[in-house]
C-alpha positions in Angstrom: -17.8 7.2 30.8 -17.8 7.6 34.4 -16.7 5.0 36.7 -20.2 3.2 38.4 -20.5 0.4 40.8 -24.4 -0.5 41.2 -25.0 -3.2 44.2 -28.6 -4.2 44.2 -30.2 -7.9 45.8 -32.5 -10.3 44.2 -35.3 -9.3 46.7 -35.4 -6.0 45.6 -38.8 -5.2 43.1 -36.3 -2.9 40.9 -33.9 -5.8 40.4 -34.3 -6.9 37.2 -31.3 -8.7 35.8 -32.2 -8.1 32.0 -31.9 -4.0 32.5 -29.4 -4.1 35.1 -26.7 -6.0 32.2 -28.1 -3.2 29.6 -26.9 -0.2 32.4 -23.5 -2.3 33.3 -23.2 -2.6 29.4 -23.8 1.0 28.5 -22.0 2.7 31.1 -19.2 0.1 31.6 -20.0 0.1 35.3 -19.0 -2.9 37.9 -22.7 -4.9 39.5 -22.7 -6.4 43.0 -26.0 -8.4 43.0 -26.4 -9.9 46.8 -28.6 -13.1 46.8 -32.1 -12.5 49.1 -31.3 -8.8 49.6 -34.0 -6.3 49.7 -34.0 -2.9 48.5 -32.7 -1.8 51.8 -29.8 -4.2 50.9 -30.6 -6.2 54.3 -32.2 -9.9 53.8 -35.1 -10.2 56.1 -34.8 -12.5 59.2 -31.6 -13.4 58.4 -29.0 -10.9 60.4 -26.1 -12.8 59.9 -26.6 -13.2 56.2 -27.1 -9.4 56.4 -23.8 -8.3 58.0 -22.3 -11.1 55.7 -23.9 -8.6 52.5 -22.7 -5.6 54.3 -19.0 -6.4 54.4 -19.6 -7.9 50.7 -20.7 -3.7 50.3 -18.1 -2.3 52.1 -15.1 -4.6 50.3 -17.0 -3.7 47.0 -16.7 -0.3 47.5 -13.0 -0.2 49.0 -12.0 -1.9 45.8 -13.8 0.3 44.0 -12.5 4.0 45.7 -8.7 2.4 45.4 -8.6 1.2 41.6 
């Protein structure tokens, strides 16, 4: 298996929690699910909330790139 990270928010229509689990399961990847986010990982009217996602992102992936 290849190492994955998949970060995806609640808002978005492709999240679906059931077949995200299945693809975390099958390819032993790490999931960052951001509450309100929408497929464009930003939540809608609320900027602060979005830059408060973004560094979520950006610390996800920093942990990520240096295991």
């Amino acid at each position: 298996m290849h190492p994955a990270l998949f970060v995806i928010g609640t808002a978005d229509r492709q999240y679906k929690p059931d077949l995200l689990a299945q693809v975390e399961s099958a390819t032993g990847g790490e999931t960052l699910v951001i509450p309100g986010a929408d497929h464009s990982l930003e939540i809608p009217g609320d900027v602060p909330a979005s830059l408060q996602a973004m560094e979520r992102i950006v610390l996800a992936l920093q942990g990520f790139v240096n295991r």
